[in-house]
C-alpha positions in Angstrom: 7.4 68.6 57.8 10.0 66.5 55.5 10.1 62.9 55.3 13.1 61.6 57.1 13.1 58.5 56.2 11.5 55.4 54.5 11.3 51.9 55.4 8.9 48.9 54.2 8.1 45.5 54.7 6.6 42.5 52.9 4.9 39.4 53.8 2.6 36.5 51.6 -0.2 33.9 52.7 -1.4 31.3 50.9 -5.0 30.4 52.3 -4.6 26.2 51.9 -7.3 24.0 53.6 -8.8 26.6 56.2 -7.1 29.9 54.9 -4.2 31.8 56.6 -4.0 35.3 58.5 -0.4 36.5 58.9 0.1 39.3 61.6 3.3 41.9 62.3 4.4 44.0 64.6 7.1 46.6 64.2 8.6 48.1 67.4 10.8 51.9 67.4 11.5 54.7 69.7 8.5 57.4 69.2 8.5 58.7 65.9 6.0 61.2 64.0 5.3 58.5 62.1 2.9 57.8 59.1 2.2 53.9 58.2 0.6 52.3 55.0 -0.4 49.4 53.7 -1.0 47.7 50.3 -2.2 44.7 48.4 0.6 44.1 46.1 -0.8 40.6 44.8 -4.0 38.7 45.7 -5.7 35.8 43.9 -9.9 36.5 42.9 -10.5 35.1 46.6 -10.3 36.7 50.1 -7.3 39.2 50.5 -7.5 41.2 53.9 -4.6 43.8 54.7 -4.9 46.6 57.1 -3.6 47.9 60.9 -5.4 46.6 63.9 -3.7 48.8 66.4 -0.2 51.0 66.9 1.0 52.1 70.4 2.0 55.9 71.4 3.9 57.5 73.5 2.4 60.6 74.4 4.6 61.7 77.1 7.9 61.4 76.9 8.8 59.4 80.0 5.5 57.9 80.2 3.7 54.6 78.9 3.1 53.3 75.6 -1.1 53.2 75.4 -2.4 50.9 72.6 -4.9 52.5 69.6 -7.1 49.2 68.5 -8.2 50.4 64.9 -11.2 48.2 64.5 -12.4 46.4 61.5 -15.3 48.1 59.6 -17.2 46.1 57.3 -17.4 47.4 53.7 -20.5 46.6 50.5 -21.3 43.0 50.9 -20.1 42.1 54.4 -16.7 42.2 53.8 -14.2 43.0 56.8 -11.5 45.7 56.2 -9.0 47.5 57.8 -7.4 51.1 57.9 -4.7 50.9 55.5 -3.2 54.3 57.1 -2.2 54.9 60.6 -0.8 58.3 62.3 0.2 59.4 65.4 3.4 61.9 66.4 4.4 59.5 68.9 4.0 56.0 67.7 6.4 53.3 69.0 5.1 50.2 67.5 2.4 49.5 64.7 0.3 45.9 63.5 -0.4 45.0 60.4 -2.4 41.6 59.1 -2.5 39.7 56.2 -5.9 37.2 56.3 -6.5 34.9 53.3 -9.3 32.7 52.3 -9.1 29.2 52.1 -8.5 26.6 48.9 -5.7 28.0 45.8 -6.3 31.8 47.2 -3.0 33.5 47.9 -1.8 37.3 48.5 1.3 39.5 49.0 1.1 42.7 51.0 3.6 45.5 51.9 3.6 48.4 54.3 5.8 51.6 54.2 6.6 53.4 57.1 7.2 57.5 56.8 8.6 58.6 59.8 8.7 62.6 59.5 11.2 65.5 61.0 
């Protein structure tokens, strides 16, 4: 399989009084598609990124069925999601940016690898 393409994305948060959680979701025809995410810049507080769910198409004419990726919690109770997602029929994918309160701030991206 080749890469066929490559797109990517980019969003910040900026935590404030009560922190922030930004959340997108990117909509395409089915694609054998590969997603990731990553922390480009986060501030010594809480800086979440990950995927909390992707639709797929697995037939052709049928209906898009929903993949909830769930949070796991990592050393020291700390909630993280998968920052890859795969399927060779995904139509949509969700990303989330979730930021602590006070001066904490972050920037994320995700790149999306659809494949021939």
């Amino acid at each position: 399989m080749a890469v066929q393409d490559m797109s990517w994305a980019w969003d910040w948060v900026f935590g404030g009084d009560n922190g922030y959680t930004a959340s997108n979701q990117y909509n395409f025809a089915p694609t054998n598609m590969l997603a990731q995410t990553s922390l480009s810049v986060g501030s010594p507080g809480l800086g979440i990124i990950g995927f909390t769910q992707y639709t797929t198409r697995p037939q052709p004419n049928g209906p898009d069925q929903t993949v909830n990726l769930p949070a796991v919690n990592a050393d020291g109770g700390i909630v993280c999601y998968p920052p890859l997602a795969y399927d060779p029929n995904m139509t949509s994918i969700t990303w989330i940016l979730m930021c602590g309160g006070g001066l904490d701030a972050m920037a994320g991206s995700m790149l999306f690898f659809p494949f021939a």
